[in-house]
TIDO-536927 format. One record per residue (C-alpha): residue in three letters; x, y, z. Coordinates in pm, whole numbers, padded with zeros to 5 digits, always signed. Each point is the difference from the previous one (the first is absolute). Layout:
<sites>
AlaXYZ...
</sites>
This chain:
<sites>
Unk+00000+00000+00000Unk+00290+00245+00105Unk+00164-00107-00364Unk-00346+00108-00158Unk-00043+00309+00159Unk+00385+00065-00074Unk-00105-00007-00343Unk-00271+00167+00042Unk+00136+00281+00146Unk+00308+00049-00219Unk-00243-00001-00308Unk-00228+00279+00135Unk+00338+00155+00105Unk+00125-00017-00371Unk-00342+00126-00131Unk-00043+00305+00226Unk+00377+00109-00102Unk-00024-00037-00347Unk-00389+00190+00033Unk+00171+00259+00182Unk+00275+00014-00234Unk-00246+00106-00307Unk-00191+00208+00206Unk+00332+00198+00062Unk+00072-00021-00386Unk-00330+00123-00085Unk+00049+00256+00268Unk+00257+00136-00139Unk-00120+00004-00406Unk-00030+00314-00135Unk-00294+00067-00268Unk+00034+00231-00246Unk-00373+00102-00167Unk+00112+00071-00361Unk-00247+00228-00242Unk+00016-00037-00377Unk-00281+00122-00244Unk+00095-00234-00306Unk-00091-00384-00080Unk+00182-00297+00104Unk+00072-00068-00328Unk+00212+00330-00031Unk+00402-00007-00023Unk+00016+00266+00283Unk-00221-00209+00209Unk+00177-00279-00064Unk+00320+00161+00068Unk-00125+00057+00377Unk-00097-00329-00004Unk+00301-00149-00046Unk+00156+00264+00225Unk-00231-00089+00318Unk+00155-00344-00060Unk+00321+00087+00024Unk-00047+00232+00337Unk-00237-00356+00141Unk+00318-00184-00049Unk+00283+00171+00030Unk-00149+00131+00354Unk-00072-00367+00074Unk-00376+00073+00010Unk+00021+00314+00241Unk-00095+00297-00247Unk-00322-00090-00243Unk-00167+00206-00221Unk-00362-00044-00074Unk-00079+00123-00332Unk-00309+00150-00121Unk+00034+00048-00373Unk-00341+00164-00242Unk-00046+00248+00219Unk-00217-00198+00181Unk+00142+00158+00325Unk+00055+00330-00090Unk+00004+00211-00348Unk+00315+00064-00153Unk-00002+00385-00003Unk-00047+00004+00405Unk+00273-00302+00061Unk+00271+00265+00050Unk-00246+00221+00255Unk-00053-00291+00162Unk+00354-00192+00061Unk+00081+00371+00158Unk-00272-00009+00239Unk+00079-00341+00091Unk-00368-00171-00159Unk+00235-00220-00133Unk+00396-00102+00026Unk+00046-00005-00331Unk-00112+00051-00353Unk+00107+00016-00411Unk-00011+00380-00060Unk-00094+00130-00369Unk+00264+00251+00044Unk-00178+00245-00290Unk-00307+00069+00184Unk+00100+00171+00248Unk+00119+00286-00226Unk-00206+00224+00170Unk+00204-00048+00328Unk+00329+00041-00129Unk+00141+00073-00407Unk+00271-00263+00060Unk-00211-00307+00056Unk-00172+00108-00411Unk+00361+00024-00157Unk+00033-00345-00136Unk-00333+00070-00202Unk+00084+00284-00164Unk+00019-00159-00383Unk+00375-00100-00155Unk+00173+00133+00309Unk+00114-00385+00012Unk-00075-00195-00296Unk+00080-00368+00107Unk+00146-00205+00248Unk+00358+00151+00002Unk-00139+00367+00014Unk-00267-00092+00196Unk+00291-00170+00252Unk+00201+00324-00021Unk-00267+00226+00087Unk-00105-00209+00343Unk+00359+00011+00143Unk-00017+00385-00061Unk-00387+00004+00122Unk+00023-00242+00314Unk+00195+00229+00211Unk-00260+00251-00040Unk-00280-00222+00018Unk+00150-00208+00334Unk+00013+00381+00153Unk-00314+00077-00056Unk-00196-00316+00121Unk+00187+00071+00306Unk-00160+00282+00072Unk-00342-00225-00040Unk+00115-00189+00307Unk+00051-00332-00279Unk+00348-00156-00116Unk+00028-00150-00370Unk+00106-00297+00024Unk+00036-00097-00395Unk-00130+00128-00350Unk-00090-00182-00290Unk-00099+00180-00371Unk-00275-00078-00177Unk+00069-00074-00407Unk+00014+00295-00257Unk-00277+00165-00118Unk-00133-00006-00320Unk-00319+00178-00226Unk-00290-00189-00076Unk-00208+00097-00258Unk-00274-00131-00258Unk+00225+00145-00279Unk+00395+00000-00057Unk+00103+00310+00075Unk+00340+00151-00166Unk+00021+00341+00124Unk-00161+00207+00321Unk-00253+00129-00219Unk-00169-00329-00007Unk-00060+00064+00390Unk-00140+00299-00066Unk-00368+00030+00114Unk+00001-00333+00152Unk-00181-00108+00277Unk+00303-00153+00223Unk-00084-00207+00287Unk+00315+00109+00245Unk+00065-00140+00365Unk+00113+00311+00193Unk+00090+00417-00019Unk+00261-00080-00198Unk-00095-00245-00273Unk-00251+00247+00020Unk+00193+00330-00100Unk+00170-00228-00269Unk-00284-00010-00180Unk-00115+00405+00021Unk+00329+00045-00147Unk-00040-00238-00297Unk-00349+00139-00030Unk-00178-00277+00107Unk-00327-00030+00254Unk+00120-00183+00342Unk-00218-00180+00177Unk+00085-00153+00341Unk-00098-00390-00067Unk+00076-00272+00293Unk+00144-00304-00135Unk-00286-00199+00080Unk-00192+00254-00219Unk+00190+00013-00352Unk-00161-00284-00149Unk-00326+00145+00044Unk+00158+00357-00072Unk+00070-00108-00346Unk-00305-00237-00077Unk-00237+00360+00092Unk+00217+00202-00207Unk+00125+00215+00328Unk+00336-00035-00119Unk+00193-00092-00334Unk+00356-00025+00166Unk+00179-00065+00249Unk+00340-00017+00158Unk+00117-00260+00217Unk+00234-00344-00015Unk-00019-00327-00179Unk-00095-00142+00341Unk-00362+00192+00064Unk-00025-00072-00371Unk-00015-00352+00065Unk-00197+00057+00327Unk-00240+00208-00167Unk-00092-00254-00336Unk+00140+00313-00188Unk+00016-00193-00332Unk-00393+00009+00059Unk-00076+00358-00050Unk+00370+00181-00205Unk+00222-00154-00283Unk+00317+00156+00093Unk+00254-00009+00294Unk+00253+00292-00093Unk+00306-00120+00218Unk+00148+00336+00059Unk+00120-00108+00406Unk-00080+00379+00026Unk-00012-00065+00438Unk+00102-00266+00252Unk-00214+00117+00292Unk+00101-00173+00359Unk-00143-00159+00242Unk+00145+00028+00395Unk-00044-00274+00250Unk-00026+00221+00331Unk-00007-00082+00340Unk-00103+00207+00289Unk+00290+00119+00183Unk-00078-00075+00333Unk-00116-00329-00068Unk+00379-00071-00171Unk+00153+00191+00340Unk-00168-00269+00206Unk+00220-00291-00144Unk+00266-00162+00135Unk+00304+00119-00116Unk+00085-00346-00189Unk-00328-00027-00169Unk+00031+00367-00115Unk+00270-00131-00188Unk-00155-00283-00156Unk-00279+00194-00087Unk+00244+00236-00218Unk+00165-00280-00160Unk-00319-00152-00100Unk-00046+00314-00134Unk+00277+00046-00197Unk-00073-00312-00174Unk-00376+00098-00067Unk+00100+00287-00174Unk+00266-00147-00236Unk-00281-00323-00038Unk-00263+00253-00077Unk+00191+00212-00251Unk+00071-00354-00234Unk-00373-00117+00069Unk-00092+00351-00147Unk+00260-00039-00296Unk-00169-00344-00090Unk-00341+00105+00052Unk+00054+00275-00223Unk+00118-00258-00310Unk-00307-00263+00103Unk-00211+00263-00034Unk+00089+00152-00297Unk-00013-00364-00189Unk-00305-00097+00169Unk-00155+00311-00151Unk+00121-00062-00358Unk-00102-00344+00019Unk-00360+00111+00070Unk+00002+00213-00281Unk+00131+00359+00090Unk+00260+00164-00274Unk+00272+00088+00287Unk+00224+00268-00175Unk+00283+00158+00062Unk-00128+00402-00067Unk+00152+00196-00278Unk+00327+00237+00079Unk-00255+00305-00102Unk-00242-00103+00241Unk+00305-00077+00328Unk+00158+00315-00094Unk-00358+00220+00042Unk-00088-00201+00360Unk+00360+00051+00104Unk-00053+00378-00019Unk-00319-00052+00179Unk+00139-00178+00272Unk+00321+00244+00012Unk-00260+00314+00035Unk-00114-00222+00294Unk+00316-00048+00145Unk+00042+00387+00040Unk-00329+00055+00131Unk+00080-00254+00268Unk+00362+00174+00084Unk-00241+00336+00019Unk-00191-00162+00283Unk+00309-00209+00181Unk+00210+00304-00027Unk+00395-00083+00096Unk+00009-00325+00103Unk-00219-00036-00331Unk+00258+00153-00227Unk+00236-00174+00150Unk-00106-00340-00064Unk-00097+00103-00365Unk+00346+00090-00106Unk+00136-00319+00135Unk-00194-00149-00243Unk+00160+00135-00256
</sites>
């Protein structure tokens, strides 16, 4: 009987200490609650994905992120309000639409400022420090960025010069898209994505400027004909993460976390590069004329987008100028 209860007693012994030993892990797991307002099926989505992996690992399970993606947990234009207030940890920041609150988070939109991966590569290590500055003062630290692919015109009809803009009714996502087109003497209207499909089908809009990627996301070879690849923008995105909630960390898995980073960023910058070319064939093969637009046509945006440029350096003043000329 003493044997049995031995037994007994080491077993409920063993259990109890290896109960109290998860309770202690779980005690100590830290949850990040991570806002995103596009669809799993997204690169950028998938780039946090993989990123939340690495953290659950590398940290040995003690930092998780729980990731809400289709804005199902809160719309994309108020993720950056609310990672500062603390609503959430952490959130994918559409760096353009917030514009209004500073010049510098618009620059990478302003058309053929950066045309393609190298430029657009160039112009982020001259951008970030400004950008990391400025988020600071929003209480949130930027953790990694990842560009979107270039931009291109779609229209019904191939278009060779500016003047086939002219008059059109262009479906643009944001102020600047939007002065883009009062400049080339086109309409703007303000379309979600959600929305172009049905944009075009009511006759709302006749073109548009975005990538090969909302192309495919938006059935484009359904309502245009042509995909004019001019990569006129690489806008960014900006993982974020409320300051505070980073402060709280141990100093070890601060370090992880940064690592992880790192890598998400150089993972998400190839994913984008890919995306971009399985995009653009996935379009062709479903019958859209992708073309590369006419040196008339680059050479007439270009000045558009360089009358931009200065009307952004009027509003950024120095530290505007200064970054402009670097670019040179």
């Amino acid at each position: 009987m003493n044997r049995k209860f031995c037994k007994l007693a080491a077993t409920a012994g063993l259990a109890l200490t290896l109960g109290l030993a998860n309770f202690l892990a779980q005690a100590q797991q830290t949850r990040w609650i991570v806002a995103t307002g596009f669809a799993e099926s997204n690169f950028q989505v998938q780039t946090i994905r993989a990123f939340a992996d690495d953290l659950m690992k590398a940290s040995g399970g003690r930092l998780e992120l729980v990731v809400h993606s289709n804005a199902s947990l809160i719309r994309l234009p108020d993720i950056l309000r609310a990672v500062q207030t603390g609503q959430v940890h952490a959130g994918d920041v559409l760096l353009f639409l917030h514009g209004n609150l500073d010049p510098f988070f618009e620059l990478d939109t302003i058309p053929f400022v950066a045309v393609g991966y190298e430029e657009a590569r160039r112009l982020y290590q001259l951008q970030r420090p400004f950008l990391e500055r400025r988020l600071a003062e929003r209480g949130v630290r930027p953790l990694f960025y990842v560009p979107w692919p270039g931009q291109g015109v779609v229209s019904q009809n191939r278009i060779e010069s500016a003047a086939g803009l002219k008059g059109s009714k262009m479906r643009t996502a944001g102020a600047t898209t939007a002065r883009f087109a009062e400049l080339l003497g086109a309409r703007p209207t303000i379309v979600q994505t959600a929305e172009v499909s049905m944009a075009f089908a009511t006759n709302m809009v006749d073109s548009s400027i975005y990538s090969p990627t909302t192309a495919v996301d938006t059935r484009a070879w359904e309502y245009a004909k042509f995909f004019h690849n001019t990569r006129a923008m690489h806008s960014k995105d900006a993982f974020v993460v409320n300051q505070r909630a980073f402060d709280a960390l141990a100093d070890d898995l601060k370090k992880i976390v940064l690592d992880s980073a790192a890598k998400a960023e150089t993972r998400g910058w190839e994913i984008s590069q890919r995306r971009e070319k399985e995009a653009l064939e996935e379009i062709r093969n479903k019958g859209m004329q992708v073309v590369e637009p006419s040196e008339k046509l680059m050479g007439e945006l270009r000045v558009v987008g360089a009358k931009m440029l200065e009307e952004w350096v009027q509003k950024t003043a120095a530290e505007g100028k200064a970054l402009r000329d670097n670019l040179k």
